[in-house]
N, C-alpha and C positions, 0 to 999 in steps of 0.2 A: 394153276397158271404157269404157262408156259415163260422161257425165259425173255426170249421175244418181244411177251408181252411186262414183262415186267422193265426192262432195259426202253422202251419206251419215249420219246421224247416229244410233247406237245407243244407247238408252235400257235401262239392263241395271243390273237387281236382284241386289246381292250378297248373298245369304242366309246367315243363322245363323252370322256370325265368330264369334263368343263362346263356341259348343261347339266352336269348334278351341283355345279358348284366347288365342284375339286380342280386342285391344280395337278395335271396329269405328271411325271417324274419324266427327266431331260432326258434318259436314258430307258432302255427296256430291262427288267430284271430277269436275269437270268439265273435260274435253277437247273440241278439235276435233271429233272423231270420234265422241265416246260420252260419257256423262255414266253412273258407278259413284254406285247408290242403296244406303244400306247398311242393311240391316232383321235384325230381331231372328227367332229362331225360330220365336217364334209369334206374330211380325208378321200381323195384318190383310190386306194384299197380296197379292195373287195371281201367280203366278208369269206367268198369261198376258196379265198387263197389261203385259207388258214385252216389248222386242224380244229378251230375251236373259237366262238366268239361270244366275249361280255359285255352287258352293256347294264344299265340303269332304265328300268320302266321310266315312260312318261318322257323321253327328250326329246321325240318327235313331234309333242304337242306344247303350249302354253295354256293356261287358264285361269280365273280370277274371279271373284266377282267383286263388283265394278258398283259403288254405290252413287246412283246419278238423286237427283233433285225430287224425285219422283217415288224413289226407295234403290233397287239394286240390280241387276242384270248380271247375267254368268257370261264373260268374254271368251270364247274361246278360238283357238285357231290351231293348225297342225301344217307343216310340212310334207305337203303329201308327194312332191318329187321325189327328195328324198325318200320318204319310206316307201316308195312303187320300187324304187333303186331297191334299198336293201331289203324287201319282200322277197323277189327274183333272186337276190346272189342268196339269202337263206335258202331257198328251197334247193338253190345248190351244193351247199354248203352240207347240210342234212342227206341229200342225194349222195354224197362225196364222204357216209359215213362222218361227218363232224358235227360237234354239238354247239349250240348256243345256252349262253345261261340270262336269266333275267333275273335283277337286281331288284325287290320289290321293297320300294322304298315309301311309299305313299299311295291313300287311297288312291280305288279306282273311278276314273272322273265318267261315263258310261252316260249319261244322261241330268239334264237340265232343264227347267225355262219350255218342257217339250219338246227338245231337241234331241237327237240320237248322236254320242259320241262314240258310240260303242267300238269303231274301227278304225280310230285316230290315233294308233301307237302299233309298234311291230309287238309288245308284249299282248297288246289288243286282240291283232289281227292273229297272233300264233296259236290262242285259248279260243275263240271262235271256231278255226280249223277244225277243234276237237270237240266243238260241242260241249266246254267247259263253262258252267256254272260257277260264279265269282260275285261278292257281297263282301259290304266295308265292316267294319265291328262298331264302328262309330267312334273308337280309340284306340290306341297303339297296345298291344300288347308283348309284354318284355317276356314272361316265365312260358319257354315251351319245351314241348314234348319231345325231345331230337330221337329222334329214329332211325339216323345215321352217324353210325361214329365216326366214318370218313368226315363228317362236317361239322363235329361236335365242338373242335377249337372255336372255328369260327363262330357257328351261332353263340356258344356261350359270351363269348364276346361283343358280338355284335348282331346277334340273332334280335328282333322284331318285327312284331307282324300287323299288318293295316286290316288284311283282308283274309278269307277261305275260299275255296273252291271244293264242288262238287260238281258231281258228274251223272247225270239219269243211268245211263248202263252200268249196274253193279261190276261186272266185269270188265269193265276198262282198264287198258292196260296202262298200268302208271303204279311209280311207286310213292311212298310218303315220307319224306325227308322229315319233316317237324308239323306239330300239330300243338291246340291249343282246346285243350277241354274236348278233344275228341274231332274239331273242326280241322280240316285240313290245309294248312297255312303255309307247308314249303313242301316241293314236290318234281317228280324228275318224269316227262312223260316220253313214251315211245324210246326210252334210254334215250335220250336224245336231246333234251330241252328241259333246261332246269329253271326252275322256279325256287330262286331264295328268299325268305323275309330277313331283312336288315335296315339297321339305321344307316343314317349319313354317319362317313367316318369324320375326325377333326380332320381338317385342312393341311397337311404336316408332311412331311417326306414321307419322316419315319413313319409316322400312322397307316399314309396309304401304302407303305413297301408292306407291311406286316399285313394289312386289309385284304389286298388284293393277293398277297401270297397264300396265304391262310385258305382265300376260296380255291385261288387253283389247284390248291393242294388238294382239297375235298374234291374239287370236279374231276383231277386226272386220277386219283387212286379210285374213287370211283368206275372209272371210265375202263379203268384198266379192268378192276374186277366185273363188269357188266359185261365189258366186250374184249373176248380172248380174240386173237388174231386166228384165222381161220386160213387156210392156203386155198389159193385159185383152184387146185383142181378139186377139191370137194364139191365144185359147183357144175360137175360133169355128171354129176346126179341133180336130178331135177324132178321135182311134185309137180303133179298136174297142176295142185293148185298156187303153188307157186307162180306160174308161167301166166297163166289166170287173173291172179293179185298183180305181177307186173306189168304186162296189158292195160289193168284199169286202173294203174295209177299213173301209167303212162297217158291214157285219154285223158284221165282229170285233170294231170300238169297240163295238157296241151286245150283244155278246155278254161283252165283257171287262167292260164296266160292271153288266151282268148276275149275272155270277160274282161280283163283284167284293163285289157286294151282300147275296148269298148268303152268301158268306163272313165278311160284314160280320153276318149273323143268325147265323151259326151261332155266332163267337165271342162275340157278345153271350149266347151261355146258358150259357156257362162263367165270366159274374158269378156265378155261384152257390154259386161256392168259394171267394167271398173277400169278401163279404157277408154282414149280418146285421140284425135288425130289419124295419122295413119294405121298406126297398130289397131284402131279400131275399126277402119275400114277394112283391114284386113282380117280380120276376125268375122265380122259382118260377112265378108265374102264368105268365107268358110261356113256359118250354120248356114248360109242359103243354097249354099253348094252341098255340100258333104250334109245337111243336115234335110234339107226341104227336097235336095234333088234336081234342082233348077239350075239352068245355065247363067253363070254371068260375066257379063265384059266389062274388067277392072279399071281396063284403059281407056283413062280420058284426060286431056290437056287442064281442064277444072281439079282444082281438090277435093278431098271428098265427095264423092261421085262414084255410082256403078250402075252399071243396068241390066237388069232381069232381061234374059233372052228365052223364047220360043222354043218351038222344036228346028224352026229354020233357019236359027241362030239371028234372028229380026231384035230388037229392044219395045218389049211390051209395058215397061215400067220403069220411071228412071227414079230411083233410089240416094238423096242428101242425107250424107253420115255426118253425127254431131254430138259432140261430148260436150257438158256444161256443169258447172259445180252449182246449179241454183237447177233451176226450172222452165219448161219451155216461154222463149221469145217471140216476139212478133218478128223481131230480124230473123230467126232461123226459119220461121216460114215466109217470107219476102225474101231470104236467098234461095230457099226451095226453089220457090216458083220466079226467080231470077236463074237461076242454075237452067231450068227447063225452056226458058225464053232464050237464054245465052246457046244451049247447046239444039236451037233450030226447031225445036216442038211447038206444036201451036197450044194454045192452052188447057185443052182435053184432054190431053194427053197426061197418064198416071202418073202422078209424082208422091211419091215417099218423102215426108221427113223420120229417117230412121237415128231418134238421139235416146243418149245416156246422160241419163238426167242424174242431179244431186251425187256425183260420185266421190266427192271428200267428205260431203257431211256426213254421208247415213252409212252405219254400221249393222242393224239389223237390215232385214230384208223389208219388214216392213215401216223403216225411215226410207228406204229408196221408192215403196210405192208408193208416190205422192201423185192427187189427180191432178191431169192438165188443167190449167187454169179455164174457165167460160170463155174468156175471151180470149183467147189464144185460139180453143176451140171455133169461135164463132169466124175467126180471122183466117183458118185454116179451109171454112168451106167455104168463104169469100174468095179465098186464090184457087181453089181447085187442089187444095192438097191435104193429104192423110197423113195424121201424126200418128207415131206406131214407136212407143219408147223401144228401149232394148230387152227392158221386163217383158213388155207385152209382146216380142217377138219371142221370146224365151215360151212363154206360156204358151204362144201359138203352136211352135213346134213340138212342146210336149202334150196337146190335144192332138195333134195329127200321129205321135206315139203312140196314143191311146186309142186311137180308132175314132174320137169325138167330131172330126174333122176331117178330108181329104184335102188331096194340094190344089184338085181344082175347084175346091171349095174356095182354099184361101187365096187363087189367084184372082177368084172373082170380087172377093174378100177385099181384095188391097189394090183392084183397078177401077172397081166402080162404084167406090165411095169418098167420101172427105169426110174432115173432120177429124173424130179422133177414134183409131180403133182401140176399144179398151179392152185388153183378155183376161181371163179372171182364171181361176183356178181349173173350173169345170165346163166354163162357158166364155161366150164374148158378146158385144154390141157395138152399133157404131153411135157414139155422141157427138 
């Protein structure tokens, strides 16, 4: 080791103490070595402005189970802004030669109730990446195996483990920090991303100055011995297959941030179940624009109101957006079809009630799908108008995803019927 690299100094972001429940120190601690900056949550800062960044599994998520009248339910929710945020500055941060460590403090929450959590935490989404295999023990275990004497202080102290990982490709590259009966329980992969088992420290200054110094100690001297500083012009030599490997991880980033974005449109049309008023009409506009493909004209003197345009920019369907904490009314379809008398249409003429039904009470998905009532139903093909909650727009768009459906299916779909159109998972009907 070069002296370079030994003289060394790490500038490294501790993120979000305060969702583990600790109180973060007024000040940053400054070492020889490394200088620990302590930022909030949803601190400003970028992950890849730092040589290095630590965090605590689990604080992009919540979860619980919830014992109702009935027995019990898994609550779950995650921040997924934020962690789209620090997804992106990770991959730069990594990019930039800097490591991240994860604090493995508690099992992993992965699935419940039939539901997939598997991607709800940045410790989640970074073990995914690699194809990493991960399983709870079903209790904590204290006595491990340290296989790093750079991090022997620490775990002796504070080392415990919830969970192991493994890996299908024997040859993965990764090394094994601590283990437990041979299971691999803390580990450092791609040099780059460390995975520690540890308890919560006590609450205390002093506890978290020693806690958190103790790790960065083990990450940087590590760091140092994994990665010697190498000089620019060494890279005036170049592997074919170097140039090769950089190429495709260049297409992957520009393909992941890709997806990424997509993904990031698509769950923006699923505001639409839990909104009301204009933000919902606005939303509304957007899956039937950006989502269905269709033209529409937002502007009109009425509130809530839009209408489905043609290819010759004509209004083939006039569209009442309507958010409700209960269940469809007979007033929300008698302003329907007041909306369509007020705005000059004779009564033939398409009219949508497009509402978001039950949106404080219902917490699963299937408390929000509640059927239209009959007689709302029967009041709906009395006025000449189609109820189409915001579920069953949701469902519709994701059949014409699926190839189940075309758009001029569903324009025919939502102009030349009443009543109610109900969409189901795999199919629809009109009732």
């Amino acid at each position: 080791m070069d002296e370079s690299t030994k003289s060394r100094t790490y500038n490294i972001l501790v993120y979000g103490v305060e969702k583990a429940g600790l109180t973060a120190p007024s000040h940053p601690i400054k070492k020889k070595n490394f200088t620990l900056n302590f930022e909030p949550f949803e601190t400003s800062e970028r992950f890849n402005e730092y040589d290095g960044v630590i965090l605590f599994q689990g604080i992009f998520e919540k979860y619980e189970w919830v014992k109702e009248y009935w027995g019990s339910r898994f609550s779950h929710s995650y921040d997924i802004n934020e962690l789209d945020k620090r997804k992106k500055e990770t991959q730069l941060l990594l990019k930039n030669s800097g490591f991240i460590c994860f604090i493995l403090n508690h099992d992993f929450a992965d699935r419940a109730d039939g539901k997939d959590f598997s991607g709800t935490d940045l410790s989640k989404y970074y073990l995914n990446l690699s194809n990493f295999y991960r399983e709870n023990f079903g209790d904590r275990r204290t006595s491990l195996n340290i296989k790093y004497d750079e991090f022997r202080k620490f775990l002796e102290l504070y080392g415990a483990a919830n969970s192991y990982f493994s890996h299908y490709e024997k040859e993965f590259e990764w090394r094994v920090v601590a283990d437990v009966s041979g299971y691999v329980v803390g580990m450092i992969m791609f040099d780059s991303g460390y995975f520690i088992p540890s308890l919560i420290p006590d609450n205390s200054e002093e506890v978290i100055n020693e806690y958190f110094t103790l790790l960065a100690e083990g990450i940087t001297s590590t760091q140092n011995k994994i990665h010697q500083d190498i000089p620019e012009w060494v890279d005036q030599f170049v592997f074919t297959e170097e140039t090769e490997l950089i190429k495709k991880r260049d297409d992957l980033e520009s393909k992941i941030f890709n997806i990424d974005g997509h993904i990031g449109r698509i769950r923006n049309y699923k505001a639409i179940l839990v909104l009301t008023g204009e933000e919902l009409v606005a939303k509304v506009t957007n899956v039937f624009e950006n989502g269905f493909g269709l033209s529409v004209d937002p502007v009109d003197e009425l509130k809530e109101d839009i209408k489905l345009l043609d290819n010759d920019d004509k209004p083939f369907c006039l569209c009442e957006i309507k958010g409700t904490n209960k269940g469809v009314k007979r007033d929300h379809i008698n302003q329907t079809d007041s909306h369509r008398d007020r705005s000059g249409y004779i009564d033939t003429f398409p009219a949508i009630l497009i509402i978001n039904t039950h949106i404080r009470s219902s917490r699963p998905i299937l408390e929000k799908d509640q059927d239209v009532a009959e007689e709302q139903v029967k009041q709906a093909k009395k006025m000449g108008v189609l109820i189409l909650r915001t579920l069953d727009l949701l469902k519709l768009l994701s059949l014409m995803y699926d190839k189940k459906i075309n758009l001029k299916e569903i324009i025919n779909l939502i102009t030349k019927n009443h009543g109610w159109l109900k969409v189901n998972n795999d199919s629809y009907e009109i009732i």
